[in-house]
KEVEXVEX-945411 format. One record per residue (C-alpha): x negated, y, z; residue in one letter. Coordinates in steps of 0.02 Angstrom, whole numbers, plus 50000, padded with zeros to 5 digits. Layout:
# residues N
X_Y_Z_A
...
//
This chain:
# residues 314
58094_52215_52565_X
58038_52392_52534_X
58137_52534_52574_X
58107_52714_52486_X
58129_52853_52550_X
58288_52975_52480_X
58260_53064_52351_X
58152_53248_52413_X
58116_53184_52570_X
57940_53167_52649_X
57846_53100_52784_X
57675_53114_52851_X
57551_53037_52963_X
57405_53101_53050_X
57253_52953_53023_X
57069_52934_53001_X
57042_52851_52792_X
56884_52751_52827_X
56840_52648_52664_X
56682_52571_52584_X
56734_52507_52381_X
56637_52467_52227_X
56690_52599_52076_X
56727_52503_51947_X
56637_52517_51783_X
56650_52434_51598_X
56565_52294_51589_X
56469_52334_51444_X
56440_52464_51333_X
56377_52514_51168_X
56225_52499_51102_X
56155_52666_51117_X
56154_52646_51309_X
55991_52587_51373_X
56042_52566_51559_X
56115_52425_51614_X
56313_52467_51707_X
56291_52453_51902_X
56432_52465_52022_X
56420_52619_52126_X
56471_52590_52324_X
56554_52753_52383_X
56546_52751_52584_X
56678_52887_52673_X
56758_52915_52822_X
56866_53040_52802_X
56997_53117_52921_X
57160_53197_52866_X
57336_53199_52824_X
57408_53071_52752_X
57582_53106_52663_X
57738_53082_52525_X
57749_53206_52407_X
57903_53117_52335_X
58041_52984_52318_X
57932_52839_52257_X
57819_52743_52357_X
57658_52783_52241_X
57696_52970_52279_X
57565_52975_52414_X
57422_53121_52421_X
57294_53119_52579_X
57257_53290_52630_X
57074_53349_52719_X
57094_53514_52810_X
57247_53597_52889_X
57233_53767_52764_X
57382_53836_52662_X
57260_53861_52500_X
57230_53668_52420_X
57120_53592_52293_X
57209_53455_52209_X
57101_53325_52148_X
57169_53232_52014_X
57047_53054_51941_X
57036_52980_51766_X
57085_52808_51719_X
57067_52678_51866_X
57036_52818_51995_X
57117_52826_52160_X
57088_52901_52305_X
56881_52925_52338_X
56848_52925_52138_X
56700_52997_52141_X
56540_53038_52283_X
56577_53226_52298_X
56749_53198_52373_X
56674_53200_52566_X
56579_53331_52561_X
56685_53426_52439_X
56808_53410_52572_X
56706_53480_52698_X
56641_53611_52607_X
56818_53680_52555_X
56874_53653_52735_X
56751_53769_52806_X
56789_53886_52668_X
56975_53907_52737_X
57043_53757_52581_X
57130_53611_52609_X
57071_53459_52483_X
57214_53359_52435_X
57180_53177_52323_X
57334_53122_52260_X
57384_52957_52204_X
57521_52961_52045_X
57612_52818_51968_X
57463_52786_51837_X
57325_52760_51975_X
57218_52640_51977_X
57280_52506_51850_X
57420_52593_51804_X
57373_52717_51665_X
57416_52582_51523_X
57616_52608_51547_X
57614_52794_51577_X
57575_52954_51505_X
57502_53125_51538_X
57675_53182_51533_X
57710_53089_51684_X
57584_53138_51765_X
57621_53302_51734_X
57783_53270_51818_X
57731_53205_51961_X
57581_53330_52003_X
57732_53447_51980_X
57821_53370_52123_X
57656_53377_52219_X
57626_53568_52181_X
57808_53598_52259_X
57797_53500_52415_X
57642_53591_52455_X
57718_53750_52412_X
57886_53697_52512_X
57749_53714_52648_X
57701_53894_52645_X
57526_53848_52513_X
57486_53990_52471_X
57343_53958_52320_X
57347_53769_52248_X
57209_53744_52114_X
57194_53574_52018_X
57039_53503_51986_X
57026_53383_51868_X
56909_53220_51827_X
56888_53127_51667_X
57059_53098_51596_X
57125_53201_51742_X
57064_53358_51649_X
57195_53307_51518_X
57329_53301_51665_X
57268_53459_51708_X
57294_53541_51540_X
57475_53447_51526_X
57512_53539_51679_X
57472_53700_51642_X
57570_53673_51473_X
57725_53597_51553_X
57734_53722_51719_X
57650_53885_51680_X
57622_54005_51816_X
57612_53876_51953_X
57438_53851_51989_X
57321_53976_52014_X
57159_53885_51936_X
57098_53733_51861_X
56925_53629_51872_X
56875_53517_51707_X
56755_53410_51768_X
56705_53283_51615_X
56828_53324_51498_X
56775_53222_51366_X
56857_53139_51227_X
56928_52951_51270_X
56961_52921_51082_X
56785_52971_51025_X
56688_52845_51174_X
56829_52709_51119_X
56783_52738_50926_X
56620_52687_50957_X
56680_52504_50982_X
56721_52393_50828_X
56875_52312_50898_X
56947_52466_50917_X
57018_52536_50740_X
57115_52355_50727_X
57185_52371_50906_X
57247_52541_50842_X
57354_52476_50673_X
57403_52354_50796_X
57466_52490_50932_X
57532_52570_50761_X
57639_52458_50684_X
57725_52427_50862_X
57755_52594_50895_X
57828_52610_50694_X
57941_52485_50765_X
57994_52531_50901_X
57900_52419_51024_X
57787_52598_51076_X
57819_52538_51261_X
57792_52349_51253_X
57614_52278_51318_X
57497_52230_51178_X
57367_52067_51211_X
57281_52092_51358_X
57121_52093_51272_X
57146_52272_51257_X
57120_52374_51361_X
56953_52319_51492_X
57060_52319_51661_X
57236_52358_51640_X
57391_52324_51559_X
57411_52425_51392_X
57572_52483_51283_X
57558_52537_51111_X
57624_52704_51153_X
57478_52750_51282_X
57354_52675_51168_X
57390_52770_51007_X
57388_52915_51128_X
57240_52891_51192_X
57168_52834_51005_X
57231_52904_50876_X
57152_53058_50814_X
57288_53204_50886_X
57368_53075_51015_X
57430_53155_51150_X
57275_53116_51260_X
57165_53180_51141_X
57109_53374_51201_X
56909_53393_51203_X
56861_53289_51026_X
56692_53359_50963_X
56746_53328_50770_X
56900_53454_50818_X
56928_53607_50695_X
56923_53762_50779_X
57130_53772_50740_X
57150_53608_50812_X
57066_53622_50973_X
57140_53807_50991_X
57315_53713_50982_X
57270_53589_51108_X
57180_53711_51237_X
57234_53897_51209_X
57362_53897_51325_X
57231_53878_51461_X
57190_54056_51432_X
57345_54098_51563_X
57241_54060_51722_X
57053_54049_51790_X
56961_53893_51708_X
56784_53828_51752_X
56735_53687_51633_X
56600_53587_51697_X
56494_53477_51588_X
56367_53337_51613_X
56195_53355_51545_X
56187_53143_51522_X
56376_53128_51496_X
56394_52925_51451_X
56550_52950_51393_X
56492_53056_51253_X
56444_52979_51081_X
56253_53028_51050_X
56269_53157_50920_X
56378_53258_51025_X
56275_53417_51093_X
56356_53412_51283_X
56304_53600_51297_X
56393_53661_51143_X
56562_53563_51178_X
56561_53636_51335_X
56546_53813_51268_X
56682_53781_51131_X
56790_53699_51256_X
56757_53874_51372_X
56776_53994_51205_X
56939_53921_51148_X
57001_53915_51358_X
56943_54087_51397_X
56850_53973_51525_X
56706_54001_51618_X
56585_53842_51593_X
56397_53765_51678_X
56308_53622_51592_X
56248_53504_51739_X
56066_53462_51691_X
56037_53262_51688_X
56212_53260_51790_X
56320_53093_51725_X
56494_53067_51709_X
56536_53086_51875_X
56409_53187_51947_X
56365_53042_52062_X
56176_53071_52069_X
56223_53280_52069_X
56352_53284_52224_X
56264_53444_52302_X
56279_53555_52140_X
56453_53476_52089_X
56508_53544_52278_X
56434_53710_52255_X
56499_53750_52059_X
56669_53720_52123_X
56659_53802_52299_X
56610_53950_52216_X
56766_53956_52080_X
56908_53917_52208_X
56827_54048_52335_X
56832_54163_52186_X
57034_54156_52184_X
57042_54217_52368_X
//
């Protein structure tokens, strides 16, 4: 049997994280990809903090560097701890800089994301935020991968004047890369009619979602045009993406954008959603040349882009 913790209490441990895994990937994609999908192995060994946050077990963050200024790094869907290559020497390069790096895991890691929400997230980051602040942090910036930018921005919404920056690192749209398969628009009136009656939070077939369990409410918000997942759509009006972003404007904002983004349908110009995503953020922005969606085969300049923001907030 496992015992929780009470309710605001925390515990830590001092350990080395050594871990070699396979990212996962979907196992195929749409036609106007020419590569084939390979499995990335991401090799770390990593020394640092590990820690609760809060009451439930999942409420775990590992912490690099012993600074009171932290970088929270927050994955997209099926992202835990090491999501992407730059988290070493991110970590390194932010703990000579006087930061602490601090990968959290929330209750929708990993496989989880189908029966949660960015609001829950949201929630939980919050809890994060105040433990490290319970502990004399003195600047705590979130930074944001993939559908972690969205957690970032439901942050900021939910608990203005927290944080003092954020990092989008491929926000891109889920619904527009999940348009481009046929299956989907029938898996939507599916996820529809549930929700109409109210089944939002029972699992649909497990066909789908590729690797996790999905309810209808997550999937309409992650697919329906306006769900609550949906913040960096290309076929946005300027009205519509100002109501989804503006409030962004409150703090420092670097958006950074992939050059070969695959999670981008191919009549998106990365470049230009990147500026209008910056314009309508009061956001400062950088367009990684050739970079892809996780700026796997551009760790050095990923490092340095967001080095220089956080050292910016000083």
């Amino acid at each position: 049997m496992t015992r929780s913790l009470p309710c605001g209490t925390t515990r830590s441990t001092v350990c080395t994280f050594t871990t070699t895994r396979k990212q996962y990937k979907h196992p195929a994609r749409p036609t106007y990809h020419n590569k084939p999908t390979r499995k990335r192995v991401i090799s770390a060994n990593m020394e640092g903090r590990l820690f609760k946050y809060g009451p439930d077990s999942c409420h775990t963050a590992f912490q690099t560097g012993s600074h009171k200024r932290h970088c929270i790094f927050v994955g997209g869907l099926t992202d835990g701890l090491l999501a992407t290559k730059y988290i070493e020497p991110l970590a390194e390069s932010l703990d000579a800089a006087g930061w602490s790096l601090v990968q959290t895991l929330l209750s929708s890691s990993y496989r989880q994301y189908g029966i949660s929400s960015i609001d829950q997230d949201a929630k939980e980051l919050n809890l994060l935020v105040q433990h490290l602040k319970s502990k004399e942090a003195t600047h705590v910036v979130i930074a944001g991968h993939s559908t972690g930018c969205q957690d970032a921005l439901r942050y900021v919404q939910k608990f203005p004047d927290t944080i003092d920056g954020v990092i989008l690192q491929a926000p891109v749209s889920d619904r527009e890369y999940l348009e481009l398969w046929p299956a989907t628009s029938e898996k939507l009136r599916r996820a529809q009619r549930m929700v109409a009656e109210g089944a939002g939070q029972e699992l649909m077939p497990r066909n789908t979602d590729f690797c996790a369990p999905m309810c209808a409410d997550r999937y309409v918000a992650l697919v329906q045009r306006l769900g609550d997942d949906d913040h960096f759509s290309w076929d946005f009006s300027d009205s519509e993406l100002e109501a989804r972003v503006a409030h962004m404007q409150s703090l420092p904002v670097l958006v950074m954008m992939s050059g070969a983004e695959e999670y981008v349908p191919p009549n998106v110009n990365k470049g230009q959603l990147a500026q209008r995503l910056a314009l309508a953020m009061g956001a400062e922005w950088v367009l990684i040349a050739g970079g892809d969606h996780s700026l796997s085969n551009h760790t050095e300049e990923a490092v340095q882009r967001m080095l220089q923001f956080v050292t910016k907030l000083d």
